[in-house]
Every structure is written in structure tokens, then in C-alpha cells.
C-alpha positions as CSV (number, residue, x, y, z in Angstrom):
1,X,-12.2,105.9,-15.4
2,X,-13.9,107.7,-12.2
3,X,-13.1,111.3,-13.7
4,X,-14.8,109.9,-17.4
5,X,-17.8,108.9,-15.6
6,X,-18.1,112.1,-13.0
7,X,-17.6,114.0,-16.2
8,X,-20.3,112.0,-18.6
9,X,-23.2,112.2,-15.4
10,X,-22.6,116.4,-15.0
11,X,-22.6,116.9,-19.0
12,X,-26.1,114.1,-18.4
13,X,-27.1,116.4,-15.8
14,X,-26.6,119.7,-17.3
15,X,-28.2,119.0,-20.4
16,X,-31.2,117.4,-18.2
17,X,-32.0,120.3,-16.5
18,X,-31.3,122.5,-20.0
19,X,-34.3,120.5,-20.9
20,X,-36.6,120.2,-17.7
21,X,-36.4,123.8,-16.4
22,X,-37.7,125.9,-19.0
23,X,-41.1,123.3,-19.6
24,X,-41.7,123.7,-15.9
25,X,-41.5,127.6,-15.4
26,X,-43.3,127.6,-18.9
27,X,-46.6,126.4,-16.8
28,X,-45.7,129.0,-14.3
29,X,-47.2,131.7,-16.6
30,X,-50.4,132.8,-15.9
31,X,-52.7,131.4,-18.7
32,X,-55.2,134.1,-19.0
33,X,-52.3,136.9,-20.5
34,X,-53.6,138.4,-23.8
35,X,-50.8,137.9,-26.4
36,X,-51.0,141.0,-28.7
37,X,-53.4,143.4,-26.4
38,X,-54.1,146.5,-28.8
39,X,-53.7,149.9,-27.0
40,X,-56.7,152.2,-28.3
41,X,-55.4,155.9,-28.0
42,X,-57.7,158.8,-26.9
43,X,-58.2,160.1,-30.0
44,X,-60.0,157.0,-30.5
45,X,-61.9,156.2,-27.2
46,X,-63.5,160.2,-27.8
47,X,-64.8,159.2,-30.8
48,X,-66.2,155.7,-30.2
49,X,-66.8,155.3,-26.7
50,X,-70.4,156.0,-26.7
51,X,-70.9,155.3,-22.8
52,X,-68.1,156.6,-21.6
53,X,-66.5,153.9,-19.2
54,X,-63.3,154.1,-20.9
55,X,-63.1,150.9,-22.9
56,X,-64.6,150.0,-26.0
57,X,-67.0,147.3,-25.6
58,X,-68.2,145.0,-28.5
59,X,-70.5,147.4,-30.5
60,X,-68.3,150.1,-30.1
61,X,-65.2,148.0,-31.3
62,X,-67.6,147.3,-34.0
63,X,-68.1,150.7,-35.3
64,X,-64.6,151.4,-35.0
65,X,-63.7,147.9,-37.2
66,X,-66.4,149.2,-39.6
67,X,-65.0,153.0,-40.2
68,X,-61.6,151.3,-40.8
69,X,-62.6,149.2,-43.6
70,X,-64.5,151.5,-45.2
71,X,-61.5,153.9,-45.2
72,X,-59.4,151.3,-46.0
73,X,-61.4,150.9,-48.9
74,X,-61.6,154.1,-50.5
75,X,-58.1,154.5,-50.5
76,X,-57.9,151.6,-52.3
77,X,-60.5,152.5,-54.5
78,X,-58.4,156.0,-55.1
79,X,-55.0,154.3,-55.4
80,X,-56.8,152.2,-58.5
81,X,-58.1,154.7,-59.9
82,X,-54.6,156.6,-59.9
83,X,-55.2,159.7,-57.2
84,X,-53.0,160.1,-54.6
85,X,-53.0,158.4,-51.4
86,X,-56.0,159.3,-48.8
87,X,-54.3,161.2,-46.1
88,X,-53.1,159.3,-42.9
89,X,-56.2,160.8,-40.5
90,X,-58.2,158.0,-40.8
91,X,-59.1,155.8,-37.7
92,X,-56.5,153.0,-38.1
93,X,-53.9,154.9,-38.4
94,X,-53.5,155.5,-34.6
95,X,-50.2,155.8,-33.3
96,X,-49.2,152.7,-31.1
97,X,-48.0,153.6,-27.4
């Protein structure tokens, strides 16, 4: 009866702490940490950083949201009207790092 019980409190135990540990080092995290960060290539920082700091603040971010839609659109546009596809240099289709 002793081993049944010594045996029933570790599997108690075990499965305890399977529960416990991973919701405490889950606050460990800082909680500040940008999920899905976008790296912006040079190609694209040369071409739409106006002031030249290196990182694309809100109007520049802008811009570059703006030339993507409207790229985005005429290929649409061309794929409807049954041309072939606009050709991949077009400011979205930077390659991810």
C-alpha cells in the first residue's frame, strides 16, 4: 500500500510541475519583444529613407505602404485584363533576411 501511494504523490507531482513551470517562465519573457518584426533590406531603406538615420519612421513607412499597393494594384489590374504578370521588382517583393 506504501509503494501505491509513493507512486500516486510522484505521478501527482510530476504532472503538477508539467503544469506549473511552463506558466511561471512564461512571465519570465520580456513583454516588450515584437512578435513578427519585418527586416527592411537596403534596397529599400536607399529608396525611402529620406533622412537618413537608418530606419524608416512613420511617413517614410508610409510611402513605402503606399508604392506597394499601388503596385500591387496594377498587377492586378494586368492579370484581369489577361497580360502577363508585372515583373517581381516592385517594392514588396524584397527578399526576407
Amino acid at each position: 500500500m506504501k509503494t501505491k501511494s509513493l507512486l500516486l504523490a510522484s505521478v501527482v507531482a510530476l504532472f503538477g510541475a508539467m503544469i506549473v513551470v511552463p506558466s511561471v517562465r512564461a512571465d519570465d519573457e520580456p513583454a516588450a519583444k515584437p512578435q513578427h518584426e519585418k527586416k527592411i533590406g537596403p534596397r529599400i531603406l536607399k529608396k525611402y529613407d529620406k533622412n537618413g538615420d537608418g530606419v524608416l519612421d512613420e511617413q517614410e513607412k508610409a510611402a513605402w505602404e503606399a508604392d506597394k499597393a499601388k503596385h500591387r494594384e496594377e498587377r492586378k489590374a494586368k492579370k484581369e485584363a489577361g497580360g502577363a504578370p508585372a515583373s517581381d521588382k516592385t517594392p514588396d517583393a524584397e527578399p526576407q533576411k
